[in-house]
DRENMARDO-358838 format. One record per residue (C-alpha): x, y, z. Coordinates in Angstrom, 2 decimals, decimal comma. Layout:
<sites>
[site [X; Y; Z]] ...
</sites>
This chain:
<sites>
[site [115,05; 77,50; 118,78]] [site [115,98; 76,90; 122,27]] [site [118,17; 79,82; 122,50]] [site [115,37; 81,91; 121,64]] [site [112,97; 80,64; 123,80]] [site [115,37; 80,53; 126,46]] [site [116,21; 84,54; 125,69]] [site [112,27; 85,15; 125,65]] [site [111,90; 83,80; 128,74]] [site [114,98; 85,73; 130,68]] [site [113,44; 88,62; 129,09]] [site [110,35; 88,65; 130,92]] [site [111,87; 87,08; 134,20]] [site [114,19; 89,97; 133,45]] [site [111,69; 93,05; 133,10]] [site [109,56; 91,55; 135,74]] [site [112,30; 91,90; 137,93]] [site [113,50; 95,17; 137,03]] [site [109,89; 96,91; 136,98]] [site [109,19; 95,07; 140,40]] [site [112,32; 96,66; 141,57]] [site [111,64; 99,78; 140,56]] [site [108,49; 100,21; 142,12]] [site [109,47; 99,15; 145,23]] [site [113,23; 99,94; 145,50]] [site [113,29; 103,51; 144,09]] [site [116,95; 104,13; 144,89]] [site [118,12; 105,92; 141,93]] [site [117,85; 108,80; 139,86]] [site [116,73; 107,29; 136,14]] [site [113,78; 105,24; 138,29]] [site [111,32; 105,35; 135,25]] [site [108,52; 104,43; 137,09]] [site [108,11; 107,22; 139,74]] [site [110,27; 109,71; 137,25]] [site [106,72; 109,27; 135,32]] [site [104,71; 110,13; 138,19]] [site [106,85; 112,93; 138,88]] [site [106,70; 114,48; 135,32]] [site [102,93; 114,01; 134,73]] [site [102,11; 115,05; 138,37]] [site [104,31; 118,35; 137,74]] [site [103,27; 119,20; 133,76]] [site [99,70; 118,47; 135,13]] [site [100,27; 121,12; 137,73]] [site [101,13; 123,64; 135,08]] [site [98,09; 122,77; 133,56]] [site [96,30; 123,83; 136,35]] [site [98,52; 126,84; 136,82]] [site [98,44; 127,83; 133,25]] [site [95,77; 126,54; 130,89]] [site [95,15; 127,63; 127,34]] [site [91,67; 126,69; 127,08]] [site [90,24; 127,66; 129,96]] [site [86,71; 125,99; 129,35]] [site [88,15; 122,68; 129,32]] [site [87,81; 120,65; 132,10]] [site [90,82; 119,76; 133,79]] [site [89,82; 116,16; 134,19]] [site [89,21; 116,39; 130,89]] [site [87,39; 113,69; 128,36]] [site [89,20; 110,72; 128,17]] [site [91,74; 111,97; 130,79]] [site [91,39; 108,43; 133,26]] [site [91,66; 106,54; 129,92]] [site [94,45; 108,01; 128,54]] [site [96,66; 107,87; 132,03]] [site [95,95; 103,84; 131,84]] [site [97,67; 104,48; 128,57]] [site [100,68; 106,25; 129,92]] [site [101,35; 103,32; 132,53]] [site [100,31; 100,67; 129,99]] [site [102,37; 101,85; 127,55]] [site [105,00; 102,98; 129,12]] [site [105,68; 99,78; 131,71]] [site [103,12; 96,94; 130,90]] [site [103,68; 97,05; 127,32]] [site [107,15; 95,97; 127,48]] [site [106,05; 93,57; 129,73]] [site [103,73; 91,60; 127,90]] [site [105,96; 91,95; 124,61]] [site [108,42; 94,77; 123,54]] [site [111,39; 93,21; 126,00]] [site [111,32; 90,04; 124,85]] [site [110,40; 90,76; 121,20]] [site [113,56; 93,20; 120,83]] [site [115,68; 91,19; 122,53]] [site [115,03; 88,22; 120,09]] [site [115,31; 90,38; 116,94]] [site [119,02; 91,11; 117,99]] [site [120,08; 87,77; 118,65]] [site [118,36; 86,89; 115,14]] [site [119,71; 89,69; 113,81]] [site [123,60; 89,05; 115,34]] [site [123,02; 85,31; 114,27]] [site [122,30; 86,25; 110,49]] [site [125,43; 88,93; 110,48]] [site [127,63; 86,30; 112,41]] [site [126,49; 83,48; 109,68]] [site [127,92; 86,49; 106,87]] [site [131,04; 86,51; 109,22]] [site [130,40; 90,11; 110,20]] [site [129,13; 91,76; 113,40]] [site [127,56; 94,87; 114,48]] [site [131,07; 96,58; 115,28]] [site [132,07; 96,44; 111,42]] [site [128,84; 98,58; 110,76]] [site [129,81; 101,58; 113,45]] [site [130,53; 104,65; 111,89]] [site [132,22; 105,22; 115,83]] [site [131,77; 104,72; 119,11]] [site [130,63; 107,83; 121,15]] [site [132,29; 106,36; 124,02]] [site [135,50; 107,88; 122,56]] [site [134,15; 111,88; 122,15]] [site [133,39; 114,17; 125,08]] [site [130,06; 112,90; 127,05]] [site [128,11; 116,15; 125,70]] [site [128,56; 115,30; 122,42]] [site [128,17; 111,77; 122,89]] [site [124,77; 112,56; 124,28]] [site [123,44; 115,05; 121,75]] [site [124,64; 112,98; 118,57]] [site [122,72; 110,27; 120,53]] [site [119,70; 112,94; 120,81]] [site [119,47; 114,76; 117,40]] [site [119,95; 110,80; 115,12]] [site [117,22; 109,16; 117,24]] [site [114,94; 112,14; 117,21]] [site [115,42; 112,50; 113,25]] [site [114,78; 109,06; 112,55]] [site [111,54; 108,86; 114,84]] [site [110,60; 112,15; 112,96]] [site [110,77; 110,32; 109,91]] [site [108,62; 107,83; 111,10]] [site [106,15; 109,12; 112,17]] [site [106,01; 110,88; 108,87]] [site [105,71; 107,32; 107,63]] [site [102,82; 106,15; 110,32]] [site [101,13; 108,96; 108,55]] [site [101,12; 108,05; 104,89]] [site [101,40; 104,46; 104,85]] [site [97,52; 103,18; 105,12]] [site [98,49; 100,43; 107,16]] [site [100,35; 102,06; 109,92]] [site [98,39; 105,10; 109,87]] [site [95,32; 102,61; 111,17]] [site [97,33; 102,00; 113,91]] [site [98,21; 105,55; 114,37]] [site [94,17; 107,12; 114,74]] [site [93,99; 105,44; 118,34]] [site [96,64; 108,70; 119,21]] [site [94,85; 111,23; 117,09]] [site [91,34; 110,54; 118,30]] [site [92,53; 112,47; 121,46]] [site [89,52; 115,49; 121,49]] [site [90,96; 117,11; 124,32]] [site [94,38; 117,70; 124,86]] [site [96,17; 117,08; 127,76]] [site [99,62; 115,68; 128,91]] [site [98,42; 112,44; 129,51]] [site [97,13; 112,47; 125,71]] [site [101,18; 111,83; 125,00]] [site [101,48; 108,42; 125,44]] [site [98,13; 107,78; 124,05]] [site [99,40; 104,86; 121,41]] [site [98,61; 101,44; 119,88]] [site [101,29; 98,85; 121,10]] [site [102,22; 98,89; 117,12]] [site [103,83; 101,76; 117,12]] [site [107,16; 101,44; 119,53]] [site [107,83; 98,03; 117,21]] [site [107,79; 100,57; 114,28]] [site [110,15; 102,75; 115,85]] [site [112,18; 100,42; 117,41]] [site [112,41; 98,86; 114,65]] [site [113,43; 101,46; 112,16]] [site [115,45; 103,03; 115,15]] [site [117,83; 99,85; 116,17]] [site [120,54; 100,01; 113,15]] [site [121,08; 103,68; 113,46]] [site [121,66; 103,52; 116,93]] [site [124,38; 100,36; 116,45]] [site [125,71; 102,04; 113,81]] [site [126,64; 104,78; 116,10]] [site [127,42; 102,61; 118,97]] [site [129,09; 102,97; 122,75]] [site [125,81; 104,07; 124,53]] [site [125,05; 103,23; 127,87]] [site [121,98; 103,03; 130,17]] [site [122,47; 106,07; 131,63]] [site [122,73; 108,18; 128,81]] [site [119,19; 106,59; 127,19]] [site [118,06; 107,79; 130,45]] [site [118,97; 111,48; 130,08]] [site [117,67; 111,81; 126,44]] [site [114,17; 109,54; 127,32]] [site [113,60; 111,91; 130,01]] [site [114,35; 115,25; 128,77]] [site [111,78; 113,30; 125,51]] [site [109,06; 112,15; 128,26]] [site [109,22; 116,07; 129,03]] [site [108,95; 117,36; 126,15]] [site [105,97; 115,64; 124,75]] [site [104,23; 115,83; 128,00]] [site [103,93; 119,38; 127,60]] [site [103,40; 119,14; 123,50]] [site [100,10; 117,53; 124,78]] [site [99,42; 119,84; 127,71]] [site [96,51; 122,28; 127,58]] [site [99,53; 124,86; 127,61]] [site [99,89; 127,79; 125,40]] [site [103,40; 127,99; 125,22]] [site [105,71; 128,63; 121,85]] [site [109,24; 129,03; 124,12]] [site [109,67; 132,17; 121,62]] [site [112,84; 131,99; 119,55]] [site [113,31; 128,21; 120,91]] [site [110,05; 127,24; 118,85]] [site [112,57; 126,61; 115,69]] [site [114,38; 124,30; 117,67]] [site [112,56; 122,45; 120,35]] [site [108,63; 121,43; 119,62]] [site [106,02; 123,31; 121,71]] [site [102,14; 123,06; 122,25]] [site [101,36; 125,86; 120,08]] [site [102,71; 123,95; 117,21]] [site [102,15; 120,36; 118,07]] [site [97,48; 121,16; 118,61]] [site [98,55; 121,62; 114,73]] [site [99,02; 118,39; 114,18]] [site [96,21; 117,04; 116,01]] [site [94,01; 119,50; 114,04]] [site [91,51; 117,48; 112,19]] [site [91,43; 119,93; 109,00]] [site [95,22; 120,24; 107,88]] [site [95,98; 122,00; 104,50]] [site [97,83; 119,17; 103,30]] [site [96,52; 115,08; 103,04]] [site [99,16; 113,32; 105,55]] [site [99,55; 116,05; 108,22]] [site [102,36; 118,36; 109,52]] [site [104,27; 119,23; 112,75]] [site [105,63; 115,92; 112,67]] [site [108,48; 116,87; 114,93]] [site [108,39; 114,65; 118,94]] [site [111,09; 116,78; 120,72]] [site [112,75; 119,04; 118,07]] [site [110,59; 121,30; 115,28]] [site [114,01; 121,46; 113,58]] [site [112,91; 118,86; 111,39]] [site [110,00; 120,53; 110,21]] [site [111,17; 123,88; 109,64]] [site [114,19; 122,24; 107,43]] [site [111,68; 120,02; 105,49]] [site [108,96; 122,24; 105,27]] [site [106,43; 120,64; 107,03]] [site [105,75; 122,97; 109,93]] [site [102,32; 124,99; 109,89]] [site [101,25; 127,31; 112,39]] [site [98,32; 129,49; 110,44]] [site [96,79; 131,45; 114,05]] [site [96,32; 130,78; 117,05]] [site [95,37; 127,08; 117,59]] [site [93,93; 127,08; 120,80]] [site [90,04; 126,50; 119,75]] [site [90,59; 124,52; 116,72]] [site [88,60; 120,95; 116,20]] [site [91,16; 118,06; 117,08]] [site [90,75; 114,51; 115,68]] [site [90,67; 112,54; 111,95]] [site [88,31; 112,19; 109,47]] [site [85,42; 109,53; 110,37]] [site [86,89; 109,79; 113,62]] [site [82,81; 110,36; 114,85]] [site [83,06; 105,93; 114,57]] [site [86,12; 105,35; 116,19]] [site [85,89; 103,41; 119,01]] [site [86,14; 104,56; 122,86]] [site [87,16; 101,59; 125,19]] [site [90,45; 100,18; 125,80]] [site [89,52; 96,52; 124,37]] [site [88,19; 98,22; 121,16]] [site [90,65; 100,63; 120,50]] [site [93,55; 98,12; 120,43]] [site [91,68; 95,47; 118,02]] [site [90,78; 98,52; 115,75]] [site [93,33; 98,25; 113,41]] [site [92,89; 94,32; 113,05]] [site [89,43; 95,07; 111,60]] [site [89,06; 93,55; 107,86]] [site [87,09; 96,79; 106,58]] [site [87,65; 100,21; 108,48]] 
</sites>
């Protein structure tokens, strides 16, 4: 138990340290911190530049709410818990595998250090986008993780800062159902999370944007805001949603679950009952804990 109190602890000394650093020493190019700033400043721009529904404010409603999300989530969150929670699942996980006499190398399919950094980089891209694909597919039909999942759909006006709208349940879902792909695969470095989690941060930023964008013949590859208001719609044609693509629509137009009917730009956004759901930080985050919902 010590070692894993001692590895909770360096984990938030750790982050601490790193976050502090990156606030105030921003000396390199994958600097998360202002490389958010950057991003939403820029998309937001475009909004202002560009917007689809031109009747919407462009401080729209919930906008100051939903950038405390972006930061929360995005820094504070693994803060308070993500580090130091995924850093102890390893070790226990290593531990269990080591007691079995195996280790995570006899798992790796290979090690993209030994292919060409391009394709080290998009195998990298295209697994972890599929498997968060299929999860959020799952936050949507499981009951219990879809109650987590409303605080991100009871966004009525979209806007970039509507991406990163999220209960702190859902990056342990993905992490969680992401971590044995990616060590299966193997070999990748800091830099090269970077690179993808940018080019991601992008892409969802303008999913969310009040942007009326398709990128043409690129809409069957890359996700786009015409497609992704779809998803937010709050009558779909089918129970547990569609357009469940984050940076690639591949997915969907492979699996059949892409729907783009008409234009999307007026359409109602939200859930069923979502007229209850509540509107403060506080509230929204103890939601799902409620006995009856």
């Amino acid at each position: 138990m010590e070692k894993y109190s001692n590895i909770i602890k360096d984990s938030y000394l750790g982050y601490w340290n790193y976050l502090k650093n990156e606030i105030i020493y921003p000396n390199h190019w994958d600097n998360f911190f202002y490389g958010l700033i950057l991003i939403s400043i820029l998309v937001f721009i475009l909004e202002l530049l560009f917007p689809w529904r031109k009747n919407q404010p462009l401080f729209r409603k919930d906008f100051w709410l939903d950038t405390f999300y972006m930061f929360f989530n995005f820094f504070f969150l693994n803060l308070i818990i993500l580090i130091a929670l995924s850093n102890t699942t390893a070790s226990i996980f290593d531990d269990i595998l080591s007691f079995i006499e195996l280790s995570i190398s006899d798992f790796q399919i290979f090690d993209v250090d030994q292919l060409p950094k391009f394709l080290g980089l998009l195998i990298f891209f295209l697994v972890s986008d599929f498997v968060q694909w299929n999860t959020h597919r799952l936050l949507h039909r499981i009951d219990f993780l879809w109650n987590f999942h409303k605080l991100h759909h009871s966004v009525k006006q979209m806007g970039f800062s509507a991406h990163l709208r999220y209960h702190w349940m859902e990056p342990i879902v993905y992490k969680s159902l992401l971590y044995i792909p990616m060590a299966i695969i193997g070999g990748f470095d800091a830099q090269d999370v970077a690179i993808v989690h940018f080019f991601a941060l992008v892409v969802g930023h303008l999913n969310h944007a009040n942007l009326g964008w398709d990128y043409g013949i690129f809409k069957y590859i890359f996700n786009n805001p015409k497609m992704h208001i779809w998803h937010h719609s709050k009558e779909l044609p089918v129970k547990f949603g569609v357009n469940f693509g984050l940076t690639l629509s591949i997915w969907d137009y492979l699996f059949k679950t892409n729907y783009i009917p008409k234009s999307g730009r007026d359409i109602e956004l939200g859930f069923e009952g979502d007229e209850t759901f509540p509107n403060s930080f506080i509230k929204q985050e103890l939601y799902p804990l409620k006995l009856k919902q």
